[in-house]
N, C-alpha and C positions, 0 to 999 in steps of 0.2 A: 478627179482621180478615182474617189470612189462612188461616183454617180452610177455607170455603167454594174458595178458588180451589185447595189441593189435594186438597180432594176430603174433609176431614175432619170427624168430629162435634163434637172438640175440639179446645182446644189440648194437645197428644203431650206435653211437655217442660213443662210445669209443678211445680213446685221445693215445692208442699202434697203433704206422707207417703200418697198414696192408695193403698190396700192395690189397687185393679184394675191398676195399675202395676207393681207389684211383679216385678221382672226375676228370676228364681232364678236365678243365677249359681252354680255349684257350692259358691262358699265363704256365699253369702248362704243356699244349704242347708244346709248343714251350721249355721250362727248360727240357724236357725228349729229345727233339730233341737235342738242345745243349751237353746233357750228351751221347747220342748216338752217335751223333758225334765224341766227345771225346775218345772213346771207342775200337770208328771203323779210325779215321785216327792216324799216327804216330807221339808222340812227344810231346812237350809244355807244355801246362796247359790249363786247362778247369777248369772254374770259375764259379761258383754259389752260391749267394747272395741271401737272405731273411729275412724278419723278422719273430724272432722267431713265430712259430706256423703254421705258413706258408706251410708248407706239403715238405719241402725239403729234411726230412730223408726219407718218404714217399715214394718220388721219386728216391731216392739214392736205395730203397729196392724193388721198382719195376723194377730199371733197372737191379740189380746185380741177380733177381731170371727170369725175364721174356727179356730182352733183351739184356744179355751179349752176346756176341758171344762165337761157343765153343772153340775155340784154344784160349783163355784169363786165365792166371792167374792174379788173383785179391787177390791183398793185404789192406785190411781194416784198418785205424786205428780210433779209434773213442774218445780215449781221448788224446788229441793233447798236453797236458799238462805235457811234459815229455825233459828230456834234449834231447842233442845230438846222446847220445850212447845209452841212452834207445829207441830213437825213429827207430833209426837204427835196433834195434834189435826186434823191434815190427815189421817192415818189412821184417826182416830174419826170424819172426817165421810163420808169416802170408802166407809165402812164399816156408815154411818149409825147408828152409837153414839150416844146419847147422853150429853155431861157439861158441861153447860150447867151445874151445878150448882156445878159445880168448875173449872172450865177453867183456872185458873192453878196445879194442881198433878202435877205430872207423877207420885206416886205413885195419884194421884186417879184420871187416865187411862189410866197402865198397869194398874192392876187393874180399870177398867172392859174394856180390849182385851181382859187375858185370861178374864174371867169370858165375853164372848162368843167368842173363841176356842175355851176348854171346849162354850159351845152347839152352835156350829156342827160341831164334830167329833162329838159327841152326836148328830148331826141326820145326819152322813155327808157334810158341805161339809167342800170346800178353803179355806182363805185364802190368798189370794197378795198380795203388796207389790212392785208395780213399782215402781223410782225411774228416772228420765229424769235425763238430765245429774247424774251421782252423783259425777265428778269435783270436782263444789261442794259437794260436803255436808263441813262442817266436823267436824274428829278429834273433839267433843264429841259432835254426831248422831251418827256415825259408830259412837260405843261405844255411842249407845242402840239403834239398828240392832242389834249384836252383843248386848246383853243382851234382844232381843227372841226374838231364837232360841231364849234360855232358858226361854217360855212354851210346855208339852212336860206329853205326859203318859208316863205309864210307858214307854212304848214308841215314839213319833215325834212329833217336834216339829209344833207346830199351825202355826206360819207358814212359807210359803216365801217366799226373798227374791229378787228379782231384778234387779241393779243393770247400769243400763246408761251409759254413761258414754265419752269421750273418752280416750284415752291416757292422760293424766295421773292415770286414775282407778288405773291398774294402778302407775305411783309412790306414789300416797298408799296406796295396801295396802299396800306392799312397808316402808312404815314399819316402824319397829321395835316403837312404840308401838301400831301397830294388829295386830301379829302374830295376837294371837288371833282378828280377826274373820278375817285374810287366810288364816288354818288352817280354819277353817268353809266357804269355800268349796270346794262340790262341783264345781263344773263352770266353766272359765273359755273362753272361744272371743275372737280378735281378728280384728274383720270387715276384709280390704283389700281397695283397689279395685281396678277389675274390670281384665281385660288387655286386650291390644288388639283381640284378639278377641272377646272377652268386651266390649267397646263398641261396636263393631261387630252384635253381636246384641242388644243396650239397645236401640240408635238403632232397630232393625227392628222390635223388642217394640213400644216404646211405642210408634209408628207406625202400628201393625197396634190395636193396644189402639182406638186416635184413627179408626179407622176408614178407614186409607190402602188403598190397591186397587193403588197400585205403590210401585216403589222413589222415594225422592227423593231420599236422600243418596248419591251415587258413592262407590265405593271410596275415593278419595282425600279425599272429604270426611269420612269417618269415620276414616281414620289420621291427619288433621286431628285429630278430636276427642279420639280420646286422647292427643297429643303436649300440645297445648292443656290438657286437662283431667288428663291422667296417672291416667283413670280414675275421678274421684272424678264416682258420679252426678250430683250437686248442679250441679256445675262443665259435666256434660256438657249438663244441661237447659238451663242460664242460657245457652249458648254455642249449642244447634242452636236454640231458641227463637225468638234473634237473628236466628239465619242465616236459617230461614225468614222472617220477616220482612224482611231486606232481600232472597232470591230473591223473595217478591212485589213489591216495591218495584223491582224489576229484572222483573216480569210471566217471570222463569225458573220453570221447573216443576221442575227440579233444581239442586240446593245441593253447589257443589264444592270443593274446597278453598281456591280463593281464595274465597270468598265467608264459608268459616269462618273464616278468620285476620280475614279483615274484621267480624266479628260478636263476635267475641275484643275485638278494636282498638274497636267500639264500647261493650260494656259497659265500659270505662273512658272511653267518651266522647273517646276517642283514635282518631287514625289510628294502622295498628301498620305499621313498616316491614319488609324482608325478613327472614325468620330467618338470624341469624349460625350460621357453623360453628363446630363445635365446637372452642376451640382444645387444642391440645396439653399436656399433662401439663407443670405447672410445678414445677419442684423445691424445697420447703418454703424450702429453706436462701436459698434469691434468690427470694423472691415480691417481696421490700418493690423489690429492684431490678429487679426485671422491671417491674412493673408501674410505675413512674416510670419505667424506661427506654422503654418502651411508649408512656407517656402523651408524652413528650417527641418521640419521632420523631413520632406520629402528628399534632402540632401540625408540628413542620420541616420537614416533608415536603411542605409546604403555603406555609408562611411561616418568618417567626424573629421572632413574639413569644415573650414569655416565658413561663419554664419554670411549668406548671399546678404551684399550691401543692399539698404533698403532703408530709406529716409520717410520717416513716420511724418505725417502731415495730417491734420485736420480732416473732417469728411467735407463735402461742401458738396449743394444741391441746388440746382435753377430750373427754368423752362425753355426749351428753342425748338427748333424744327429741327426732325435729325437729318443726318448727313445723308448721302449715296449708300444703296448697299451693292456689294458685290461678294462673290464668291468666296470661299475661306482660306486662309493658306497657312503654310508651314510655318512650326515654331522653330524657336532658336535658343541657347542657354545662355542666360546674362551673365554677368562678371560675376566671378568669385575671388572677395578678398581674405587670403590666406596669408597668417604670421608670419610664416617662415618658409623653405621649401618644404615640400611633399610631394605625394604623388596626385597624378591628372584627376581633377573632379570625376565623376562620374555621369556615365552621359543621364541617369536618372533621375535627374536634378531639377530645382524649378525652374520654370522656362516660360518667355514672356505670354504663349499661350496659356499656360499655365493660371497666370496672378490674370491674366483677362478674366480666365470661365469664374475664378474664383471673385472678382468684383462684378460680375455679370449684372447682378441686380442694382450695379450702381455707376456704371459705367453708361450714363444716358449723357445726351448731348446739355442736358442741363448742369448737370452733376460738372461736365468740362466748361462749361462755360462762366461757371462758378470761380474755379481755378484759372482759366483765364482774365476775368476781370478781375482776381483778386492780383494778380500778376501783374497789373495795372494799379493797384492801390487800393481799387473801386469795390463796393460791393455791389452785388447783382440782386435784384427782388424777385424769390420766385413770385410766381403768381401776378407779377405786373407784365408791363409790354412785352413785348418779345427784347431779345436781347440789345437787336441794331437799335433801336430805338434807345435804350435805358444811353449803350456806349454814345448815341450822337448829343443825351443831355452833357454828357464829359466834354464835351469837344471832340468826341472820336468816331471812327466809320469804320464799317465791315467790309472785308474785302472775304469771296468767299471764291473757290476758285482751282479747278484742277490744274497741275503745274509739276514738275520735276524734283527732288531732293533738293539739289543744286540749285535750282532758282526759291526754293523754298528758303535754305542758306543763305541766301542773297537778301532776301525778305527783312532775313534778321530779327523776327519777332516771334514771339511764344505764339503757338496757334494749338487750334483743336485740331485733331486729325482724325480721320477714321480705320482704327484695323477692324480684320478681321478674325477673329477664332479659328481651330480647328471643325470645328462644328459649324462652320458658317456664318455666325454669330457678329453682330457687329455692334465695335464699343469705341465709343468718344471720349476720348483720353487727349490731353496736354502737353503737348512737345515743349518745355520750360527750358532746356541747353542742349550746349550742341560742345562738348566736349574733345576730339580728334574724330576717334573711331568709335566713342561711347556718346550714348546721350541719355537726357534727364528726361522720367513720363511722370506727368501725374496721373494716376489710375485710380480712378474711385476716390480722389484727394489723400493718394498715399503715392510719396515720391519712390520712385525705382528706377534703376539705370541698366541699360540694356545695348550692346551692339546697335550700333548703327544698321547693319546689313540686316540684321534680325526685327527691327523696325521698319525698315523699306520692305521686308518680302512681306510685311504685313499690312503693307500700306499701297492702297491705289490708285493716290496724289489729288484725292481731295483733300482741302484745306481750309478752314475759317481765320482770321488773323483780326487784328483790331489793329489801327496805325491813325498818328493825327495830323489830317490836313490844315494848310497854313491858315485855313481862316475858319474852323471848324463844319464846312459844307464838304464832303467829297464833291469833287467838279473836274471834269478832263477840261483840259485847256488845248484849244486847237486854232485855227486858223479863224475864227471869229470872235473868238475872246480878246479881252481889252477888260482894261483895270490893274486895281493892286495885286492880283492873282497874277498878271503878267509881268509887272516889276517885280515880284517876287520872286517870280522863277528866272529872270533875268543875272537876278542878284546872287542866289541859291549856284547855280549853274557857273558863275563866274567865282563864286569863293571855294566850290572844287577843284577845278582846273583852271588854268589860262589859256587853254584852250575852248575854252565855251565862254569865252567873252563876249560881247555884244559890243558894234560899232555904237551903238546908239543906247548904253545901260538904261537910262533915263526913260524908254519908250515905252507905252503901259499897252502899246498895240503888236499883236501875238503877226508879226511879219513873215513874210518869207524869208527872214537871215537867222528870225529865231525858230522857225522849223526847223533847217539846216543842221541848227546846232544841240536843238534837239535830237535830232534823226542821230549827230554822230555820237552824242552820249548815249542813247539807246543801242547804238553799234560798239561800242566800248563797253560797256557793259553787257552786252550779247542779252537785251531785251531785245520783244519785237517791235522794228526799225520801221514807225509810221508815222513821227512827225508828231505827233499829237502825247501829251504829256497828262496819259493816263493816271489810275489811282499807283500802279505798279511803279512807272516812272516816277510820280511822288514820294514813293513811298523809300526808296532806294535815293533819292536825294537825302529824305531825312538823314536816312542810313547815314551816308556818308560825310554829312554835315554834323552829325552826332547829337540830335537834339534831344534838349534834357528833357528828365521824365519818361523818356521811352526804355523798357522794359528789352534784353535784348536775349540773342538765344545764344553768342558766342564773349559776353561779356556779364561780368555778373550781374545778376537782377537787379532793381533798384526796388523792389516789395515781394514783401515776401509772401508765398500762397498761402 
């Protein structure tokens, strides 16, 4: 639409991995050097970390088209969310093995991989094994991964691996359980996003790529883009994209920084008001009164309705990795409970953007995860493991996870979540109820209750959640599982309906009659319908099985934070 009117062949800013795009930013050199590496010596693991948006598929498709070497086959896999024997057989097809003959037994397949492993080293080929999003690959894949390393002849291993993955991929090595694979890695790199400067030359690359002949973005409109985006390409594309699009709709030939905050405010389909300043450092020990003292003048100073609900809680403080960032959006004004009638608050009032900026300094993903475990009973140590680790000594696992309100509801469990501020700003706060149209946040471990709508427009459906599987392991259960894990969900599944009964209760082997009836409780409950009894499907059995000790978000808590 508005290519032609600034002079371009394409649209610049579009958010598909195209290796002509590709910005080299000094650290996104050094992340192509590490996967070169990988590529070209024999063996191990080659690790590559980023946060989402970060240009890491990007780089994974400019190495496989522009710097594979040619004696390399390369095996892809890009959804990592598959058992054992499936995932085996995603490398035999990628790799064009045959084992049609066998396909249901995972020694069947690993000796078909390494008999052509042996060929192609015979022949003077590499093999290499990408994995894409490997933070999903479950501790079961995970150890076959590691025992694949062990297909080797005298002298260097025949596969090279190279897993690239999200943050959370570098927790799930750090296990204890996985030590041995997380010792095999040779080469580890974490991709961050670009600086302000470093966006600043994005915005010009891709522009110059699209065939632009001048500047469009003003200075101000690109310190715009990284305030707004903090760098992260993905966040930069969705937001100049915009922009362009409303400077043609305004027939402007340059895009400034009003026009960016306005293109910001549209991809959430919001108007966005002026960025607040930053306030002042708050003292841990008085956040719970600062911020009711706050919320209180900022209503009296206007009128003298009554004082905004607001449930004093404890401070509480951890360690974790934080969540996704993305762009900032509009606030909203939480409940006001008034004695008697009167007249309509005032729109001047605190507003959940508001108690964010004002716990800004304590609104970290530690600070939520605090409150989260305490919601479970549990206390969190800062300064020890990361979180997932402390919850799996409880018997508990993290599920971390972008997803819908509504599937969130479903969840049924307090979780951290991420908003964001007016100013861009991003705070991990504790979704603790789920009241009709109102719900409970812990903010800086001070309770507050706010609109639902006014929570959603400030949220971008990332999520952390803690839940406990039946035998304290997270484990998807799919078409090669067998054991108590299998009679358990046999049994689970037949004491919610009688319709997910099983001809054969007794069978501890994960059949084709109990995929079926998997598949139609994932269809009944509008999850996605594949058969395989994820940590989600788990977790939604508990649910509706009602197991005790679980903590809920439409049912009163069983611990208080």
């Amino acid at each position: 639409m508005y290519t032609s009117f600034f002079g371009l062949n394409e649209k610049p800013f579009s958010i598909t991995p195209d290796p002509r795009y590709l910005f080299m930013s000094e650290r996104h050199g050094e992340a192509l050097a590490h996967l070169v590496y990988g590529v070209t010596e024999s063996g191990g693991f080659i690790q590559l970390t980023g946060e989402v948006g970060t240009g890491k598929t990007t780089l994974v498709r400019t190495l496989l088209l522009n710097r594979m070497p040619e004696n390399a086959d390369v095996a892809v896999v890009l959804n990592p969310q598959l058992s054992v024997i499936e995932f085996l057989a995603t490398i035999c097809e990628e790799l064009h093995i045959d084992v049609s003959h066998n396909k249901g037994s995972i020694k069947a397949q690993t000796d078909a991989l390494n008999r052509h492993l042996l060929e192609a080293h015979a022949e003077g080929r590499r093999t290499i094994l990408v994995v894409d999003e490997a933070q999903n690959l479950s501790p079961a894949v995970l150890e076959q991964v590691r025992l694949l390393t062990n297909l080797e002849t005298a002298k260097q291993k025949l596969l090279q691996i190279i897993l690239i993955g999200q943050p959370e991929l570098r927790e799930l090595l750090a296990r204890n359980d996985l030590r041995q694979l997380a010792q095999r890695i040779t080469g580890r790199y974490h991709l961050e996003p670009l600086t302000e400067e470093e966006t600043a030359h994005y915005i010009e690359h891709r522009l110059k790529v699209a065939g632009a002949l001048g500047e469009v973005f003003d200075r101000g409109a690109k310190k715009e883009a990284f305030r707004l985006s903090q760098g992260v390409p993905r966040l930069i594309n969705v937001i100049c994209d915009r922009a362009l699009l409303g400077a043609y709709s305004l027939e402007s030939r340059r895009v400034d920084r009003g026009l960016m905050r306005r293109a910001a405010a549209e991809v959430r389909g919001q108007l966005e008001r002026s960025p607040w300043l930053r306030p002042t450092a708050i003292a841990a020990g008085v956040v719970g009164l600062a911020i009711i003292a706050a919320s209180i003048w900022s209503i009296t100073r206007q009128t003298t309705t009554a004082p905004v609900e607001v449930a004093a809680a404890p401070v509480e403080a951890a360690a974790a990795a934080p969540l996704e960032e993305q762009v900032d959006v509009e606030n909203e004004p939480i409940s006001i409970a008034a004695p008697e009638p009167g007249p309509s608050p005032p729109e001047d009032q605190a507003t959940l953007n508001e108690q964010l900026q004002l716990a800004s300094e304590l609104t970290s993903t530690s600070s939520a995860l605090s409150s989260l475990f305490s919601a479970w009973g549990l206390e969190y140590k800062q300064g020890s493991r990361d979180g997932c680790s402390q919850a799996g000594d409880a018997g508990l696992a993290c599920l971390y996870q972008r997803g819908s309100w509504s599937g969130l509801r479903q969840m049924d469990r307090p979780a951290v979540l991420m908003l964001v501020d007016d100013a861009g700003r991003t705070h991990d706060v504790v979704l603790t109820a789920i009241n009709g149209a109102s719900a409970e946040l812990s903010i800086g471990g001070v309770r507050v209750t706010h609109p639902v709508d006014s929570i959603r427009n400030a949220w971008f459906g990332q999520y952390l959640l803690l839940w406990r599987p039946h035998n304290g392991v997270p484990t998807s259960l799919g078409s090669s599982s067998r054991g108590a894990d299998v009679l358990w969900l046999r049994e689970s599944l037949a004491a919610i309906d009688d319709q997910f009964v099983s001809e054969d209760p007794f069978s501890d082997v994960y059949d084709a009659e109990l995929e079926q009836i998997v598949r139609a409780f994932q269809r009944a409950h509008r999850l996605d319908v594949d058969g395989v009894a994820g940590q989600q499907t788990q977790i939604l059995i508990n649910s509706l099985l009602a197991v005790d000790g679980t903590p809920r978000l439409t049912t009163p808590r069983l611990a208080k934070d």
